[in-house]
N, C-alpha and C positions, 0 to 999 in steps of 0.2 A: 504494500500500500504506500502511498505516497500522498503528499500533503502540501498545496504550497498558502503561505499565507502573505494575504494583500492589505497597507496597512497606510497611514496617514496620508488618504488621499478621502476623493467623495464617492460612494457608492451610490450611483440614480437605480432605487427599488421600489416597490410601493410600500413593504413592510415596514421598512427604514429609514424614510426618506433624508434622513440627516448622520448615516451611518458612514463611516469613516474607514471600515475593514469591511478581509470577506475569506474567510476560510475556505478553501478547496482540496477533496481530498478523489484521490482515484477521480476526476473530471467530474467529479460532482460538487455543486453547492452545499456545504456543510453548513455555514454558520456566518450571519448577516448584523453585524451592531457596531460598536464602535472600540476603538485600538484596543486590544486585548493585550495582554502577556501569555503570549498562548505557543506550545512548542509546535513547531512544526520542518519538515526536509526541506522548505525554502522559503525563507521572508523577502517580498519586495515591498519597498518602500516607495510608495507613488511618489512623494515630492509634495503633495496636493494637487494630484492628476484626476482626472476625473474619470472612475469607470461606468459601462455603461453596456446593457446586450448587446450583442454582436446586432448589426443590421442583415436582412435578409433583402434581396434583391429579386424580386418574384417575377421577373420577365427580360430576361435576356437570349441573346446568341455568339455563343461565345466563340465560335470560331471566327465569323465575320467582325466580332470586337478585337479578336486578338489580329486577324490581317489585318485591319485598318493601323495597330499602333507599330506596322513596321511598315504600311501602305501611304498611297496616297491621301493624306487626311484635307477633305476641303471643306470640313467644317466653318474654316474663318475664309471664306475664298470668296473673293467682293467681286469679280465679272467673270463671264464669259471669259475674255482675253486670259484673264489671270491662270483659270482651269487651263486653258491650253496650254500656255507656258507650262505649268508643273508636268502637265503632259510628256511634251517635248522633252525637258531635263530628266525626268526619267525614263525614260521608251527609249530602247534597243531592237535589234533585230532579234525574232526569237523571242522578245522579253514577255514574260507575264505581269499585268499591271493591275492590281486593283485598288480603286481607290472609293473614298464613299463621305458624303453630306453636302453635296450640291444642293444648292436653292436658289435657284433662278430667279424668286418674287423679287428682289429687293437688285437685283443686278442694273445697270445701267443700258445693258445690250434687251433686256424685259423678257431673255429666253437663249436656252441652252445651245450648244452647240450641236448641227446637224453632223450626221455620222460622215458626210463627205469629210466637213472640217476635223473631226477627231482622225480619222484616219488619217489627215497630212501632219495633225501633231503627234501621231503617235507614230509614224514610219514601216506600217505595219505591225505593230505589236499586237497581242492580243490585249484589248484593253475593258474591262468591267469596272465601271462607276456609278456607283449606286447613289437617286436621289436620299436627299435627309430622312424621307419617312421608309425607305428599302422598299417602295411599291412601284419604282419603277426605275428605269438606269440606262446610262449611256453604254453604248456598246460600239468597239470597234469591228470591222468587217470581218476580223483574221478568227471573230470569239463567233457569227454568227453560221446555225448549222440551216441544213433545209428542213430541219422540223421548227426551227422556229417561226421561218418567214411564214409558214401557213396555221399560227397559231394564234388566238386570240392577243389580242393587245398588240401584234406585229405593225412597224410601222418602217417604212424605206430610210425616212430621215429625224422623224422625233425620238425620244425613247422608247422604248420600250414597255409595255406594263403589260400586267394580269398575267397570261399563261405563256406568254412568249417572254417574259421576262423570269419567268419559272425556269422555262427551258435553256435560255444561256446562261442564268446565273449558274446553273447545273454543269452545263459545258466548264467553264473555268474550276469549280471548286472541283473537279474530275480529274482537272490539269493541275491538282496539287496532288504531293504527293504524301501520305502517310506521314512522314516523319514531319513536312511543312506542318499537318493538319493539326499534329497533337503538338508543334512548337506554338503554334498562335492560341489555341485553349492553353496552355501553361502559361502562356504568357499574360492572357486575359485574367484567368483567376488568381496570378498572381497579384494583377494590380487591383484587382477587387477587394482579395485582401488587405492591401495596404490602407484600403480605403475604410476599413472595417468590417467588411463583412464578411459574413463565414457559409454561407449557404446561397446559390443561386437556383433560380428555376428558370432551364433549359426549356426554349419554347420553340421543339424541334419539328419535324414533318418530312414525308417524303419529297413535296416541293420546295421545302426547304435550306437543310443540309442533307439528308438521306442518312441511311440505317449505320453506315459504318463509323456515319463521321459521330453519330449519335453514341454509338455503344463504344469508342474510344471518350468520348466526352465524360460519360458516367465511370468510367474504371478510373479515372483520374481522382474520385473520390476517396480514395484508396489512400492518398498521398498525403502530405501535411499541407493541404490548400482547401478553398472553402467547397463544400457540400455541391453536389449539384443533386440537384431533385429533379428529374426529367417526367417531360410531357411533350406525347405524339400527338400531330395534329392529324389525324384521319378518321374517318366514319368509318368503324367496326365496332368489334368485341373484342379485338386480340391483340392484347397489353404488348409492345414490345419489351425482350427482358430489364426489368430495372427502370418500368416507365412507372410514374407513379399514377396518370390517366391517359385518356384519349381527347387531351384540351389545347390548351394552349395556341398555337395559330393554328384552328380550323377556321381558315377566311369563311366568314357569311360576308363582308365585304372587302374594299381596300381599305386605302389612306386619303385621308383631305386634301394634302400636298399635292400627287399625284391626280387628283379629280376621281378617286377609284370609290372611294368612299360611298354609297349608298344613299343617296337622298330621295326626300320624295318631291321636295320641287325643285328645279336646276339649278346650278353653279349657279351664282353672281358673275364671275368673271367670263365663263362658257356657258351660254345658258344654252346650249345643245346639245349638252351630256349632264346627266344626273347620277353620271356612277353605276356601278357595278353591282348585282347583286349574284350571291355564289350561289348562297342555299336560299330555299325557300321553309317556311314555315313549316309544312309539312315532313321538311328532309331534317331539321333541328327536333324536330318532335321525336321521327324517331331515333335519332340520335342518342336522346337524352333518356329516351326510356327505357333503350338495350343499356346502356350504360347503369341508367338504376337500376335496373333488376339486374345485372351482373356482378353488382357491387364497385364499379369501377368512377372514377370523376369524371365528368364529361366537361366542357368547354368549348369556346368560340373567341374568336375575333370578331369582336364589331366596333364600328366605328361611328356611322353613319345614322339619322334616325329614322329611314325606311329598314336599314337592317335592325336598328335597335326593335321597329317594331316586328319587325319578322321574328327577332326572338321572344320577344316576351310572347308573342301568339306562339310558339312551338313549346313555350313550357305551360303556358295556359291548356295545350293540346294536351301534354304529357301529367299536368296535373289529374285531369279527368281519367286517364290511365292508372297511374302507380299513386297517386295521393297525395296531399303535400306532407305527413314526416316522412315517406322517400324521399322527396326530393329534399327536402331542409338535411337530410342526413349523409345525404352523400357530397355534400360542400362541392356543389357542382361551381363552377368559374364563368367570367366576362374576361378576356382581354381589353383595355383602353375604355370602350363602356362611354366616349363622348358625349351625345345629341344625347341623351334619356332626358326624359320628363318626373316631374316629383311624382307624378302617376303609375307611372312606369318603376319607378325608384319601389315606391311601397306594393308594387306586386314582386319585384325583384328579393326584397325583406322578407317579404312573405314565405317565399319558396326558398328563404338560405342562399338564396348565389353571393357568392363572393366576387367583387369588383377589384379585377387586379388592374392599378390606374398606375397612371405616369406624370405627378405632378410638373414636370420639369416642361411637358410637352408647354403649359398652361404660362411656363413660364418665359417660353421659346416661340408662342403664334398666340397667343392669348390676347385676353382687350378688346378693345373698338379697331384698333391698329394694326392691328397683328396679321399672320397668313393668313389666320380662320375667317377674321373679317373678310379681307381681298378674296378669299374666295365664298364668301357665304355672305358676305355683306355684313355690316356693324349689329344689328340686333341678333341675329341668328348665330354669328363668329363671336358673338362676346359670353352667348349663354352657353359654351361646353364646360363639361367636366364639373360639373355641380359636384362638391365633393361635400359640402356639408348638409346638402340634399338627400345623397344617400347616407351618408351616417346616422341623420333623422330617422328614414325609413328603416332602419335596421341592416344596411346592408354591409357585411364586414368590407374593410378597405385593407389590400394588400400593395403598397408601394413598391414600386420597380423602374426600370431606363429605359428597357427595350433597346436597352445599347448592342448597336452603334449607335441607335437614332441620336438617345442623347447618351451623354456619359455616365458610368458608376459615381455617384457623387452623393450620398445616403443624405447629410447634412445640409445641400444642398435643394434634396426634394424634398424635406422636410421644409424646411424655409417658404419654398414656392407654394406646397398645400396651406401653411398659413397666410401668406400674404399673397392669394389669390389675385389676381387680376380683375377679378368682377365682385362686386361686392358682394359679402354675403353668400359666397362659396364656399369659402376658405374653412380651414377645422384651427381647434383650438393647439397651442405646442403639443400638451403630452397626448392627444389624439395622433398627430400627426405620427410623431415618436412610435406610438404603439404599432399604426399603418405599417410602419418600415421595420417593426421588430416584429412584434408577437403575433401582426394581421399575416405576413408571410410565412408564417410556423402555421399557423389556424388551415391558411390555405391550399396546404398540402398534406393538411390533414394531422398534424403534429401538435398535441396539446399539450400543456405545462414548459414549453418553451418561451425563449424571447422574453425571459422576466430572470433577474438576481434572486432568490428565494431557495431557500432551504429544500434541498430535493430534484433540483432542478437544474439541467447541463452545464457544467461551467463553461458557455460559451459568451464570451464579453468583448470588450475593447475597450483599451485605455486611452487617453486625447487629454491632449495639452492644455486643456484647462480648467479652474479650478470648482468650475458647477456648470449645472446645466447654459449650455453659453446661449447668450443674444442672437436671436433670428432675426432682427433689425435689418433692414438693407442695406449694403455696404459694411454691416458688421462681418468682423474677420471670424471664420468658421476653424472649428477644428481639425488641429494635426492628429494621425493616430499614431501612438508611439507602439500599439503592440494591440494584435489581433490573437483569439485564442479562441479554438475552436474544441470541444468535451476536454479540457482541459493543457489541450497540448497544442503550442505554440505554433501559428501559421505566419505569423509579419511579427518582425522588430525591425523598428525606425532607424536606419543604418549601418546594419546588418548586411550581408551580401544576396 
């Protein structure tokens, strides 16, 4: 047995809340109050460090997060022009290039570059560039195959979206090789750690990464890195091994960015497309009722409020089926969850779904201002993401990035869920806090997680400051000096 004891710093608990220690023995929480004399195989002495649950990060992709942090990142990439140049400077002959968070709204040129122009910055290379929301991507000619020109979303000169953007992103990730694949996932959850967190959920698919890159994904839990909790995005019954459901991106729609998104009256800015719709009401219904009586989680991606209402009518279906405690018992899931209505919010409560959200989106196109506006226009762009809407209605909140879209940044999305962009959205600090801890433990079906208390995982993080800190804007956010996942150390702050 072994024991380490944590000691004149601040422990954030509900039991304690002014507790100063925290005994840990075999990666369990022992013992929560303040500085003891108490023996143990190792004392660390916080400083007046602040500990705190590990955060959990309930909707990522991590191999596409880990190519971006040795890829083309055009997250801060102010034109047209600019993209091509990074182009250029990286593209060889032969080369593989991927890069990813184009956003063309705010560009000077007011739109991307056609595939003629990438192909002369890129010199032939094979080139994948994925817009900010990954719903649709620039593509060079050397990446395109003949399944994809004849596939939904194929376009000669715009990007690409829907299934033909399925299809090449496939082509590339095919052109990595094994060892590439499990270097950019080590690489990803290593900075996940650093960032505090100890657990991710993997929001994988056939058209997404495919079976292999999935099942090296999960063995990496193996490792002294954070947890992955996996979920397949397909309609069946047949869990793949170590998937924890069948959720996570099952498109019922796109993204907003992209115009994929599901509406029921048209773009603001294209008022000749209203978006995409995958599944229909009847195909989620039965989705979700093979899944309840299989005993397995079911989920979706929606985004859009023609899909939001396509869902809530398929569990409305599947209630009259299996009943609502099935469904409140199987903590079925929403990905993103945008356009909902408080109407819609409190049938969602009703039946237990869990709304796994992306505050940072809100803090990234939110407003009167923002993408959602320019594409939806100011009243309809300013009302997503109602997050204190659904906390009302009962609906648990599980914080996540969806990174690449936006980055692993826990402190940061907490921030964003309190100081909401629209009034009256927003959740209270230790709401938020819980979203990103103990709502991601709830979400994958894991309870007595995501809290410091007697009995329960030693899994924390320490941060450089002396209490819970200021979520003020422009207030300086937390460093984490040490990530620890059931007891055994995943990040220290300087460390190799």
């Amino acid at each position: 047995m072994t024991s380490t004891l944590l000691r004149g710093g601040r422990i954030h608990g509900p039991s304690r809340p002014h507790a100063t220690a925290l005994l840990v023995r075999d990666g369990v929480v022992e013992w929560v109050g303040h500085d003891p004399d108490r023996p143990a195989d190792e004392i660390v002495d916080l400083d007046g460090a602040l500990v705190t649950p590990a955060f959990v990060d309930a909707h990522v992709h991590s191999t596409s997060a880990g190519l971006l942090r040795t890829g083309l990142d055009l997250t801060g990439c102010r034109s047209m022009a600019e993209l091509l140049a990074r182009v250029r400077d990286r593209s060889a002959p032969g080369a593989l290039v991927w890069g990813h968070g184009w956003d063309e709204t705010a560009w000077p040129e007011g739109r991307p570059p056609t595939r003629a122009e990438l192909d002369e910055a890129s010199g032939g290379a094979a080139v994948y560039l994925s817009r900010i929301d990954v719903h649709s991507a620039l593509v060079s000619t050397a990446l395109v195959t003949p399944r994809a020109r004849t596939a939904a979303g194929w376009s000669d000169g715009d990007p690409v979206s829907r299934a033909a953007h399925h299809v090449v992103r496939k082509a590339f990730l095919d052109s990595i090789t094994p060892a590439q694949r499990r270097a950019a996932q080590r690489e990803f959850l290593r900075h996940a750690a650093s960032m505090g967190v100890t657990a991710v959920h993997e929001c994988a698919g056939p058209d997404i990464s495919g079976a292999d890159d999935f099942a090296d994904l999960l063995a990496l839990s193996a490792e002294p890195l954070p947890e992955v909790i996996g979920y397949w995005g397909e309609r069946n019954t047949v869990l793949p091994d170590g998937a924890r459901g069948l959720a996570g991106d099952l498109f019922v729609d796109g993204a907003l960015g992209s115009r994929t998104a599901a509406l029921g009256t048209a773009y603001a800015d294209r008022p000749d497309t209203a978006g995409a719709l995958y599944l229909d009401a009847e195909q989620i219904a039965e989705h979700v009722v093979a899944c309840t009586l299989a005993g397995i989680q079911a989920g979706f991606h929606v985004i859009g409020d023609a899909a939001v209402a396509a869902v809530v009518a398929g569990f409305a279906r599947a209630e009259r089926i299996v009943g609502v405690p099935a469904l409140r018992g199987s903590r079925h899931r929403l990905e993103h969850l945008e356009m909902v209505t408080a109407e819609q919010a409190a049938l969602l409560g009703r039946w237990g779904v869990i709304g796994s959200v992306q505050p940072l989106f809100d803090a990234a196109w939110g407003g009167r201002d923002g993408m959602y506006a320019r594409r939806l226009g100011p009243d309809r762009g300013s009302a997503l993401n109602p997050f204190a809407h659904l906390e009302k209605a009962g609906v648990v909140l599980a914080f996540g990035s969806d990174c690449p879209v936006t980055p692993v940044d826990p402190w940061a999305a907490v921030r964003a869920a309190v100081h909401h962009r629209t009034d009256g959205f927003g959740l209270a600090p230790w709401s938020a806090f819980a979203a990103h801890t103990r709502g991601g433990w709830y979400a994958a079906g894991v309870d007595g997680a995501g809290e410091l208390v007697p009995g329960a995982p030693a899994t924390y993080a320490v941060w450089d400051c002396a209490g819970f800190p200021s979520l003020e804007p422009g207030a300086p956010l937390p460093v984490c000096l040490r990530t620890v996942r059931d007891g055994r150390i995943i990040y220290e702050r300087g460390s190799a």
